[in-house]
C-alpha positions in Angstrom: -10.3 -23.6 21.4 -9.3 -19.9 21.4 -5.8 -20.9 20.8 -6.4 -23.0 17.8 -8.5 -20.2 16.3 -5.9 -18.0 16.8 -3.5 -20.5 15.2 -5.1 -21.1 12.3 -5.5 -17.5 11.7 -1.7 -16.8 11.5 -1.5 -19.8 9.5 -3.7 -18.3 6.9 -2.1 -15.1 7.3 0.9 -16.6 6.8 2.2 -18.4 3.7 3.5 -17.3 0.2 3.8 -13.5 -0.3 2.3 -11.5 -2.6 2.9 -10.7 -6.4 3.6 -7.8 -8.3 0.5 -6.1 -10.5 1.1 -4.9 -13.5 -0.1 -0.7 -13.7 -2.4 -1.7 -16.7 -4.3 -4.5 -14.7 -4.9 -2.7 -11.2 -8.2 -1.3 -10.8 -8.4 2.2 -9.8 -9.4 2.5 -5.7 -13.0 4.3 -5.7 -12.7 7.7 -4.8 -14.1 7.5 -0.8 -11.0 5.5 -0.1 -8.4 8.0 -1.7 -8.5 10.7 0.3 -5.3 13.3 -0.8 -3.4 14.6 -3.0 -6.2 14.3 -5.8 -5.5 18.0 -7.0 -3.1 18.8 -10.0 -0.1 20.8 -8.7 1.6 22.9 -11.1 5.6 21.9 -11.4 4.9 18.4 -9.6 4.8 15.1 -9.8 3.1 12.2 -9.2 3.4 8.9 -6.8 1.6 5.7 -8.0 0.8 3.1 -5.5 -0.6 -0.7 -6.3 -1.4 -3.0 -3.8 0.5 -6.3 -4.9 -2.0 -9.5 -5.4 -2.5 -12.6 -3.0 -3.2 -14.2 0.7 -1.0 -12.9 3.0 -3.3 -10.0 4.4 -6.0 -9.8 1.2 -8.8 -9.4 4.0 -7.4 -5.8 5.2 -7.1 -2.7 3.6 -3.3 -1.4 2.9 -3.3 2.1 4.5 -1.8 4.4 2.2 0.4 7.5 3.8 2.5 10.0 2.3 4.5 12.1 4.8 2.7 10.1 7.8 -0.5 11.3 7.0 -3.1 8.3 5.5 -4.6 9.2 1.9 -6.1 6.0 1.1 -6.8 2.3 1.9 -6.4 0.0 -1.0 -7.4 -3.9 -1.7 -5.6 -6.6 -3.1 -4.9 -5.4 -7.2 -5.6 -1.7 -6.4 -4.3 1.3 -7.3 -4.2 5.2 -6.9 -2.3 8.2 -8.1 -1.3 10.8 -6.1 0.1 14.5 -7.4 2.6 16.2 -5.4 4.8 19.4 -5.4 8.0 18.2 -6.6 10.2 17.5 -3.5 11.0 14.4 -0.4 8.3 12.4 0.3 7.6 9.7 2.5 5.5 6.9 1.3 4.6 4.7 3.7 2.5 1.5 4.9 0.2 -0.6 7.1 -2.3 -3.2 7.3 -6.1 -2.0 8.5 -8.6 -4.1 10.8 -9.6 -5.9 12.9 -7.7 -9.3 14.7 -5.0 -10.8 12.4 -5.2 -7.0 10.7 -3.2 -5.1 13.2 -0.8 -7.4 13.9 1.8 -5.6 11.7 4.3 -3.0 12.5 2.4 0.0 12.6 4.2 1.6 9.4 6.9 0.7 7.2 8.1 3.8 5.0 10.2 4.8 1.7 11.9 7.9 0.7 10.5 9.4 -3.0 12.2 11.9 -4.5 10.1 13.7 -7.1 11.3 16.3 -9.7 9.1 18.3 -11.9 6.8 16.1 -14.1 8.2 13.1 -12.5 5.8 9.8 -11.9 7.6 7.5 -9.8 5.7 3.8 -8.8 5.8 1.8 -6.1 4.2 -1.1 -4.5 2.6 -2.3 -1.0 4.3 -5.8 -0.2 2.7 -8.5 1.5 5.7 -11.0 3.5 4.8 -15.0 4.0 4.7 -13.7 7.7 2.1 -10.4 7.1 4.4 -8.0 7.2 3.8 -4.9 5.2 6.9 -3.0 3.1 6.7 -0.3 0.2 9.1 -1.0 -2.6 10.3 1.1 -5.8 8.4 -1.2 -8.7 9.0 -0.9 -13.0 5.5 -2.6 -13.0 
């Protein structure tokens, strides 16, 4: 019995991966799960992350880290914006939880390079197979 439960649960884990939101029809993450970067910095930038749409892990929170340290945890269609110093950055990451949750790699990072008054966007990418990437997105 324990094995079929544990079947089925990668089987819904698994599956198609996830889509793409558009900026304009993410909703905002509530502010006591996005946790840094929240203050203006004079000469910086900001980093824009949105938590694509669908199954493969939407009953876990996306941990958000920049420079390995988490600064939020995001559903499914989520968003937040983060302001840094201009500068390398490392966005990174990983699926939060329970069971099925932690199943992922424990981070998967990008490199951002962010000039003065530069936004850059990316987005946290949900495989068919629950694993977790960060990709540069126009979206």
């Amino acid at each position: 019995m324990r094995i079929l439960i544990v079947a089925l649960g990668a089987a819904l884990l698994m599956g198609c991966a996830t889509s793409p939101v558009p900026l304009s029809q993410a909703k905002q993450a509530p502010s006591d799960r996005v946790t840094g970067y929240q203050s203006s910095v004079t000469g910086g930038g900001q980093i824009i992350v949105t938590r694509d749409s669908g199954f493969p892990g939407g009953g876990c929170y996306a941990t958000v880290f920049i420079n390995g340290e988490p600064v939020a945890r995001l559903n499914p269609k989520e968003k937040a914006y983060f302001n840094v110093p201009a500068g390398e950055w490392m966005i990174g990451a990983s699926l939060e939880g329970k069971a099925l949750c932690g199943m992922n790699a424990e981070r998967l990072e990008v490199e951002a390079s962010i000039k003065p008054g530069q936004t850059k966007k990316y987005r946290i990418y949900t495989s068919g197979d629950g694993g977790v990437s960060v990709k540069p997105t126009t979206f």
